[in-house]
C-alpha positions as CSV (number, residue, x, y, z in Angstrom):
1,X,41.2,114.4,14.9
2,X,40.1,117.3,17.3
3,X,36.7,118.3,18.9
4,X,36.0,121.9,19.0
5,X,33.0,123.1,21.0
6,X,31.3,126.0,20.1
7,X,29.9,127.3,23.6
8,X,27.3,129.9,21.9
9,X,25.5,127.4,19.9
10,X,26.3,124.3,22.0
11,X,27.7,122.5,19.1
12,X,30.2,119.9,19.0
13,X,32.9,120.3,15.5
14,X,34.8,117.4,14.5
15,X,37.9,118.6,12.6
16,X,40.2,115.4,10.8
17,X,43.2,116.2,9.9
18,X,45.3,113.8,7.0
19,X,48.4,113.1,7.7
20,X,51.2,114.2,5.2
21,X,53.2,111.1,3.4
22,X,54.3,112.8,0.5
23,X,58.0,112.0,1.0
24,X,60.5,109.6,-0.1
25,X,61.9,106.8,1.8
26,X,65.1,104.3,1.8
27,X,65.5,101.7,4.2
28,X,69.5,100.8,4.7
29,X,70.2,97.9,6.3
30,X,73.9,98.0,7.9
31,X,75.8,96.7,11.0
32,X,77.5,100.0,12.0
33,X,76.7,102.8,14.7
34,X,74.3,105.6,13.5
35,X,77.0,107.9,13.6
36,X,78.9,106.3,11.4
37,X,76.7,105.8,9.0
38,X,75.6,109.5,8.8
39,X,79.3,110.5,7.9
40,X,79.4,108.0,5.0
41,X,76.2,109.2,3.9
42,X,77.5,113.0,4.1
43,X,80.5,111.9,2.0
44,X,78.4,109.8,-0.5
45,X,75.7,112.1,-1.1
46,X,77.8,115.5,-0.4
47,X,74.8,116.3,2.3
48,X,75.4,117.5,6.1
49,X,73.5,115.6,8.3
50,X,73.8,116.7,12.1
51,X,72.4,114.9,14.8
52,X,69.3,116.3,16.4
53,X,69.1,118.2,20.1
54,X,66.3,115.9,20.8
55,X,65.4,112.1,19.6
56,X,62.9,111.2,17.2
57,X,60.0,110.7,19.4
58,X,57.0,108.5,19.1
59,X,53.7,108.5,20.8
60,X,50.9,106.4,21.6
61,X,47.4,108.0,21.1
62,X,46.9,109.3,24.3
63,X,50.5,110.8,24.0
64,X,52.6,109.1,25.8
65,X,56.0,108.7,24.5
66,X,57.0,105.0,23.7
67,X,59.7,105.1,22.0
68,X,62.9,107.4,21.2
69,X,65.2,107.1,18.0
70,X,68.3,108.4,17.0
71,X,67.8,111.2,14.6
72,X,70.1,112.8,11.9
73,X,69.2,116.0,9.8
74,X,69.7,118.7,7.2
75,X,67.7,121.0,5.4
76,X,69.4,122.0,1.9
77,X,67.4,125.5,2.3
78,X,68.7,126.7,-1.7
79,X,66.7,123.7,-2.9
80,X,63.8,123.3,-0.3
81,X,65.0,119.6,0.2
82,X,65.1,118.1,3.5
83,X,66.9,115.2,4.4
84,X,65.9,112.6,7.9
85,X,68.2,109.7,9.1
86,X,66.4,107.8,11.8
87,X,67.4,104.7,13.6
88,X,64.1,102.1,13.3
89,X,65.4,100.4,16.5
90,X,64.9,102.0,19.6
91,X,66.1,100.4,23.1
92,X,62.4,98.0,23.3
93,X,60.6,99.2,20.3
94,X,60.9,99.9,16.6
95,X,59.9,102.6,14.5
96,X,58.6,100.6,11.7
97,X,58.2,97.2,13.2
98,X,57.2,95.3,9.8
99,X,60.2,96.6,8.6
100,X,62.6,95.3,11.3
101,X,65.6,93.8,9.2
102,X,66.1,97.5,8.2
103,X,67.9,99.2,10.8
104,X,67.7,103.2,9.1
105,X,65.2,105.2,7.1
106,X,66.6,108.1,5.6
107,X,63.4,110.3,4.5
108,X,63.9,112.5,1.8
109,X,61.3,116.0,1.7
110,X,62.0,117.3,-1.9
111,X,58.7,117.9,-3.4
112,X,60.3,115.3,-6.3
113,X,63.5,117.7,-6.6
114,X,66.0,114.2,-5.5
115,X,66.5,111.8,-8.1
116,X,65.8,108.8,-5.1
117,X,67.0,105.7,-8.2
118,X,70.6,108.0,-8.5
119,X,70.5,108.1,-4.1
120,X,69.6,104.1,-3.8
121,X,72.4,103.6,-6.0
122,X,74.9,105.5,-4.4
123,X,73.7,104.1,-1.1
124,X,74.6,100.6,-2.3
125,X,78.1,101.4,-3.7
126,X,79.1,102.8,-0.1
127,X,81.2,99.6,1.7
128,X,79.5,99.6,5.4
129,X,75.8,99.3,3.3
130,X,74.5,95.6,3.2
131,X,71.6,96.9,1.3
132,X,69.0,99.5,0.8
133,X,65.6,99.6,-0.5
134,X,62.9,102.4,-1.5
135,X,60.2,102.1,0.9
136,X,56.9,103.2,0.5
137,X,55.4,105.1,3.2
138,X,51.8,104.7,1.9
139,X,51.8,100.5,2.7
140,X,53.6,100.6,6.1
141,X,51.1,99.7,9.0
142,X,52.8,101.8,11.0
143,X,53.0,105.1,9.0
144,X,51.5,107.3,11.6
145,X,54.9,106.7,13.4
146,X,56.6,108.2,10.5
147,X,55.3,111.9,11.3
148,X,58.0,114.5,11.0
C-alpha cells in the first residue's frame, strides 16, 4: 500500500498494490548443503543455477531485514522461464515457517511453459532428495515472504 498526497488539492490517495503469486512451487526436503543440491538439480533438470551476489532477503513491515536465505538462480531467457532455489531456513528464522520440514523451494516463473508433474518427478528420482512436494503459494500464511 502507499499514500500519495496531492499538495494542490490537499488530498490523500491510497494506492494497493497485489502481490504477484502466479508461479509454481516445489518444496524438496533433503539433508545436503544448498550447494550441493543446486548442482544435482542443474544435472537433473539440465538448468544453470548460480548462486546470487546477495541473499534472499526478507523484511518486516516497517522494512527491517529479518532474515537472509541462500539463494540459487537462472533465467532461461529463449523461453522466458525463470528458475529460484531458496533455502527456507535461515540462521533464527524460516522463510516459510508452516512449511518447516521442507528445507528448499525451488520457484519456477514460466507463465505455464514447465511441465512442474515431469520436474517433481525428476526431483524424486535424484538420490540426495528425501522428497518433494508442489506447494501452493496461494494457501501459505506466509506468502508475502515469498516476493521475488
Amino acid at each position: 500500500m502507499f499514500v500519495l498526497y496531492d499538495m494542490k488539492k490537499k488530498a490523500k490517495h491510497t494506492l494497493f498494490l497485489e502481490d504477484d503469486f502466479d508461479f509454481d512451487m516445489i518444496g524438496i526436503c533433503c539433508h545436503q548443503n544448498d550447494y550441493r543440491i543446486a548442482w544435482v538439480l542443474n544435472e537433473a533438470l539440465s538448468i544453470m543455477l548460480a548462486k546470487s551476489q546477495e541473499p534472499f532477503m526478507v523484511s518486516n513491515k516497517k522494512g527491517d531485514v529479518v532474515s537472509s536465505h541462500s539463494y540459487y538462480q537462472w533465467e532461461d531467457e529463449e523461453n522466458g522461464v525463470t528458475f529460484n532455489l531458496v533455502k527456507n531456513k535461515a540462521q533464527k528464522d524460516w522463510l516459510v515457517p508452516e512449511k518447516h520440514q521442507i528445507d528448499f523451494f525451488l520457484v519456477i516463473k514460466n507463465g505455464g511453459i514447465v511441465d512442474v508433474d515431469d520436474l517433481l518427478t525428476k526431483i524424486k528420482s535424484i538420490p540426495n532428495i528425501l522428497t518433494a512436494i508442489i506447494v501452493a503459494p496461494n494457501e501459505l500464511k506466509s506468502k508475502s515472504n515469498l516476493i521475488f
